[in-house]
C-alpha positions in Angstrom: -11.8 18.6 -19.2 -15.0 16.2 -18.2 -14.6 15.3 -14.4 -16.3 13.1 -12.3 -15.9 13.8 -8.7 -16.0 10.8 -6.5 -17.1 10.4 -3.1 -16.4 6.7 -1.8 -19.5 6.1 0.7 -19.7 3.0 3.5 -22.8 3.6 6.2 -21.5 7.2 6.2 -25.5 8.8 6.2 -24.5 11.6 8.8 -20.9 12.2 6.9 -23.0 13.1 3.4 -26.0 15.1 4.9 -23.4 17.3 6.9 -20.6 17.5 4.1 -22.2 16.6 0.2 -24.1 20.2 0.1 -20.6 21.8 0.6 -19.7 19.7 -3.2 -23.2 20.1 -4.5 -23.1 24.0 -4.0 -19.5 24.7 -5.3 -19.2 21.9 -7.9 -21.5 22.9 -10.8 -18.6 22.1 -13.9 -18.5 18.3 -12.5 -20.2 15.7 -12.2 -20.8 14.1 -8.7 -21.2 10.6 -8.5 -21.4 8.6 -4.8 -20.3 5.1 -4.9 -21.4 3.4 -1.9 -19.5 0.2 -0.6 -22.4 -1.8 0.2 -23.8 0.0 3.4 -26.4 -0.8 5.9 -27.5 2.4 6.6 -29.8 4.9 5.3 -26.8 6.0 3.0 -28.3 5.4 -0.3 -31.8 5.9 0.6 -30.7 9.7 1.7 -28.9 10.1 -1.3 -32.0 9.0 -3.8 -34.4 11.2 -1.9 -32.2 14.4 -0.7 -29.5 14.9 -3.5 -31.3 13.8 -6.7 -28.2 15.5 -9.0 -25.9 13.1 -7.5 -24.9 9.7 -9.2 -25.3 6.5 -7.3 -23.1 3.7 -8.1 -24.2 0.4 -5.6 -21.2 -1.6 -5.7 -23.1 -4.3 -2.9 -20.4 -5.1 -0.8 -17.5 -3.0 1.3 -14.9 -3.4 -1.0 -12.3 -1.1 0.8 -11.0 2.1 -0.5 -8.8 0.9 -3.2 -10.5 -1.7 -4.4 -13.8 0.7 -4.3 -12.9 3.1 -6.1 -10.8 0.5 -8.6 -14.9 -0.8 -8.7 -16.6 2.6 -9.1 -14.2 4.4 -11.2 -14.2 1.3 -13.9 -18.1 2.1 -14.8 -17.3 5.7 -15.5 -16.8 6.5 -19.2 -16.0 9.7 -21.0 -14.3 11.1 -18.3 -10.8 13.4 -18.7 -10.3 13.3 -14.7 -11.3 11.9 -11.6 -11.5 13.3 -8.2 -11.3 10.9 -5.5 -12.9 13.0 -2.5 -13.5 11.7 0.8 -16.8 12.2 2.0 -15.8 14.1 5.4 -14.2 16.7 3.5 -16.2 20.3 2.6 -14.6 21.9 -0.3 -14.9 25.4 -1.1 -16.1 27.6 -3.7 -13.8 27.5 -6.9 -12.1 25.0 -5.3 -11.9 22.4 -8.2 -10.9 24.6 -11.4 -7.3 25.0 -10.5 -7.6 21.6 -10.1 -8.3 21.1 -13.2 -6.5 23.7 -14.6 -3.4 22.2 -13.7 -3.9 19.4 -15.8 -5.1 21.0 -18.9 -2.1 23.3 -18.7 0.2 20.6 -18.3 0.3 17.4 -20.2 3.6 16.0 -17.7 1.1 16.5 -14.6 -1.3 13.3 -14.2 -2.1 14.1 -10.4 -3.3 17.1 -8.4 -3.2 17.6 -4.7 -5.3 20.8 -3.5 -4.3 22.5 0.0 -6.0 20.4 2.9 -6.8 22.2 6.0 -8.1 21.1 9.6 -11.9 21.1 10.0 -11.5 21.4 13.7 -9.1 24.2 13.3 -9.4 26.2 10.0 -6.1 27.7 10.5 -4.2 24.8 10.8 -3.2 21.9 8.4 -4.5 18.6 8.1 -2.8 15.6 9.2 -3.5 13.7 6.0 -2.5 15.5 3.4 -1.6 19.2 4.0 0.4 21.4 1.3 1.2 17.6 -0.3 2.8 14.9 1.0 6.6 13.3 1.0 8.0 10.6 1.8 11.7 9.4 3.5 14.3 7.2 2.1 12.7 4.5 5.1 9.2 5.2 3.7 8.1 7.3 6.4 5.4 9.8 4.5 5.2 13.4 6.1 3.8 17.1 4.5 4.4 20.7 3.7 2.8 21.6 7.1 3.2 18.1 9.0 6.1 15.9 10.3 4.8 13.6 12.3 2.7 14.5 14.7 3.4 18.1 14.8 0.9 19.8 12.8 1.9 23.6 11.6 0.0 26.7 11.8 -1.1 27.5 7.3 0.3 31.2 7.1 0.3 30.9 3.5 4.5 29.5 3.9 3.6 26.6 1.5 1.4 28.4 -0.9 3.4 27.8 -3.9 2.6 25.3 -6.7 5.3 22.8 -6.7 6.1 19.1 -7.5 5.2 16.7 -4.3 5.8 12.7 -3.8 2.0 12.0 -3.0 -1.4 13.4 -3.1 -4.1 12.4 -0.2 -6.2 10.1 -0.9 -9.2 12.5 0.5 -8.7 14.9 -2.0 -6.9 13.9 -5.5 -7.5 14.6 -8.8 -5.7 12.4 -11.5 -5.9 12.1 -15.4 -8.9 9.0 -15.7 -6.4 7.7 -18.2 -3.4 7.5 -16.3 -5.4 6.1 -13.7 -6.6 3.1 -15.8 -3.3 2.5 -17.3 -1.7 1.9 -14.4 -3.8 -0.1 -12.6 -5.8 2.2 -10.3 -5.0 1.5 -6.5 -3.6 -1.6 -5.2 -7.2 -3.2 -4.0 -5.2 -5.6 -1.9 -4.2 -2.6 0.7 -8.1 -2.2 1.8 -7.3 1.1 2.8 -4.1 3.6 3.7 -1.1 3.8 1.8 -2.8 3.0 -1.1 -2.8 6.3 -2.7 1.4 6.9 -1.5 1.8 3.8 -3.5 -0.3 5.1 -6.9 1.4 8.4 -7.2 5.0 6.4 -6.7 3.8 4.3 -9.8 2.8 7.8 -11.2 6.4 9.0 -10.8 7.9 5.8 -12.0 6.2 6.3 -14.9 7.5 9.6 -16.0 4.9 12.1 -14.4 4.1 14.5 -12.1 2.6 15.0 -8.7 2.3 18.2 -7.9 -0.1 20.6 -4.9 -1.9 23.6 -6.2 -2.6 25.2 -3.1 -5.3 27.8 -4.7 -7.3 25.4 -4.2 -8.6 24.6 -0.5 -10.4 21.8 1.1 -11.3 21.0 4.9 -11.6 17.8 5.5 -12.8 16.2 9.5 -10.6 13.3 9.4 -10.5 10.0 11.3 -14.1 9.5 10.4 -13.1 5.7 9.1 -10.7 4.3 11.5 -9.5 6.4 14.9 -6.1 7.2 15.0 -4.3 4.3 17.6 -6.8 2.0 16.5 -5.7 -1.7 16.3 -7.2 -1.7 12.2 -5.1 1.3 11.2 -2.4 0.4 12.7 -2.5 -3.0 11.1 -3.1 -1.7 7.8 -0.7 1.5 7.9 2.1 -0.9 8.4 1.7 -3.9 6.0 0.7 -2.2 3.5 4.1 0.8 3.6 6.3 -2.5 3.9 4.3 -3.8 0.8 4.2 -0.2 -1.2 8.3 -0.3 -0.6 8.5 -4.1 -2.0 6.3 -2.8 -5.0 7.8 0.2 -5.8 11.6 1.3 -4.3 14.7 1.1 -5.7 17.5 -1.6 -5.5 19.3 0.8 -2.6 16.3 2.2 -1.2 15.0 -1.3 -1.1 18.2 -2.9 0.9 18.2 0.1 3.2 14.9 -0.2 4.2 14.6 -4.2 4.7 17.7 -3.6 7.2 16.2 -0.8 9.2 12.5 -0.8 9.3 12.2 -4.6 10.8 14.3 -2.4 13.7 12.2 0.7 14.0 8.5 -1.2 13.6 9.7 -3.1 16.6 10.9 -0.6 18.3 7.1 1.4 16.9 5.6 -2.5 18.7 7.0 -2.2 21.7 5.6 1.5 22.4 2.6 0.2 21.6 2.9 -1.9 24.6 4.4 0.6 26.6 1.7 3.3 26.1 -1.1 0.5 27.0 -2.3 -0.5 23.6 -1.6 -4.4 23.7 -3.8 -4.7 20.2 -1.3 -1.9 18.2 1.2 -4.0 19.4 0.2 -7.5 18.0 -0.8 -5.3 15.1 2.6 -4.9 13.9 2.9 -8.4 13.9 0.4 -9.5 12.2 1.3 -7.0 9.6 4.8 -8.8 9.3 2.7 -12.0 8.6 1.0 -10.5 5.9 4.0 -8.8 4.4 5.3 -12.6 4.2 2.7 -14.5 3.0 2.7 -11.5 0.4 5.9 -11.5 -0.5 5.9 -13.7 -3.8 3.2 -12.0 -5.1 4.9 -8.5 -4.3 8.1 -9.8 -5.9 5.6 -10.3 -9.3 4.2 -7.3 -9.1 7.3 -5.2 -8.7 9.2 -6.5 -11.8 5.9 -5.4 -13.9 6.3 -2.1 -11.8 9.8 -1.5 -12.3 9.9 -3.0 -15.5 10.5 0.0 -16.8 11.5 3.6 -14.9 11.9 7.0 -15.4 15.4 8.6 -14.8 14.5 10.5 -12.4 11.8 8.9 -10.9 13.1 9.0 -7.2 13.9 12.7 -7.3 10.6 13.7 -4.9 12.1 11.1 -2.1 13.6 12.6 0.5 17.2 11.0 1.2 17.6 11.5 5.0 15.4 10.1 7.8 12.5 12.0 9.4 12.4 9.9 12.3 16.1 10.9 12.9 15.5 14.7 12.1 12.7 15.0 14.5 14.6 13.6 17.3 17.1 16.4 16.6 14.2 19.1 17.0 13.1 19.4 13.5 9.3 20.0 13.5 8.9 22.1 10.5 8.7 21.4 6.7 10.4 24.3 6.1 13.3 23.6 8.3 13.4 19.8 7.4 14.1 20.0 3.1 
């Protein structure tokens, strides 16, 4: 299968000298192609002068992550697949043909998560992403290998190809025609949730996300927006309140309008507490925008949901992480 890897660029010079020879070196049966989002830097100038087997795709302006991939990945042609890789993340060698592999073996499969692991720490997971990602009945998202903020040791325990609810957004790889069909990301996010939110429309849809964790990626993290900063917070949760508008169910819907405007105050207030005055106005201004939203939303999930697969909820988990952790839980493996 023809496959474009895609690294999503924005005044990130020092991210792709220290991380693009990782994908030059153990990428030879893809394409790679660099979309950069309109940067200031010497991003593109490094690129043309250092990495001359790499595509450059000058979208002009900082478009986001959604909306600049949407951009980049709408001028690629001919294409079976797409991997969406972020460009802090240094894959290693094989890494993309099970990948691949999964999808060629598998027409029911449009999106593949690989194992992501801590660049800090080798032997431990990554926040974003780990052996797959899941989400709870609230819309909470947690991983084989991370609820929360407890981050597990990998000793191989989630090593087993299986179905998951989402694939990171640093290291995916989807059928280029299920991406198109379906709309790509949702532009309007900027940036985080926005790849939660596609592989729910995947599932809706009647297909598969699943981790294949033979294949193994390391990716830095926080290289875009610092965990606790006022942006991420901001954008983390208007954009899960607009992913559930978009995309739950009836029930999951009504639970969640009851008990999230609860527990995001609740999230507000230790914002305060913990001396970050800014996370706390973030929440918000995140209502706002969920608000001012809301028509459009309401549009935008009857196309969604005009039409779903039986079983299209069957990767959610039912319970509540949030209550579960409280109660000790700190384990994937202790939590499904």
């Amino acid at each position: 299968m023809k496959t474009a890897v895609v690294i999503l660029n924005w005044n990130g010079e020092g991210l792709l000298r220290r991380f693009l020879p990782s994908v030059v070196a153990n990428t030879p049966s893809a394409d790679i192609v660099v979309a950069d989002n309109g940067s200031s830097d010497g991003s593109v100038h490094l690129l043309r002068e250092e990495f001359p087997a790499v595509r450059v795709l000058e979208l002009g302006a900082n478009y986001g992550f959604a909306e600049g991939y949407n951009r980049a990945l709408s001028q690629l042609e001919g294409y079976g697949c797409f991997v969406l890789l972020n460009s802090d993340v240094e894959v290693t060698e094989g890494w993309l043909e099970p990948l691949v592999g999964v999808l060629d073996a598998d027409a029911s499969v449009a999106v593949v998560a690989p194992k992501i692991l801590s660049l800090g720490d080798r032997s431990r997971f990554e926040y974003a992403g780990a052996s797959g990602g899941f989400m709870d009945f609230l819309g909470y998202p947690f991983c084989r290998g991370r609820i929360l903020d407890s981050i597990e040791t990998d000793n191989g325990q989630y090593d087993d190809r299986r179905e998951i609810f989402w694939a990171s957004g640093a290291a995916m790889c989807c059928r280029a025609d299920v991406y198109s069909s379906l709309g790509g990301l949702c532009g309007e996010f900027f940036a985080h949730m926005e790849e939660i939110d596609f592989c729910w429309r995947v599932q809706i849809a009647g297909m598969k996300v699943v981790v294949e964790p033979h294949s193994r990626v390391y990716h830095l993290g926080g290289a875009s927006l610092a965990s606790g900063s006022e942006r991420k917070i901001f954008l983390n949760h208007r954009n899960n309140l607009a992913m559930l508008m978009r995309c739950a169910s009836p029930g999951q819907r009504l639970v969640a309008a009851v008990m999230r405007p609860l527990l995001d105050l609740t999230a507000a207030f230790s914002y305060l507490v913990g001396g970050n005055p800014r996370g706390f106005a973030a929440v918000f201004r995140a209502y706002a925008d969920f608000v001012r939203w809301h028509p459009r939303l309401l549009r935008e999930r009857r196309t969604i949901r005009s039409s779903v697969a039986a079983d299209a909820g069957r990767n959610i988990y039912k319970g509540a992480i949030l209550l579960r952790y409280a109660f000790g839980v700190r384990r994937f493996d202790k939590m499904m």
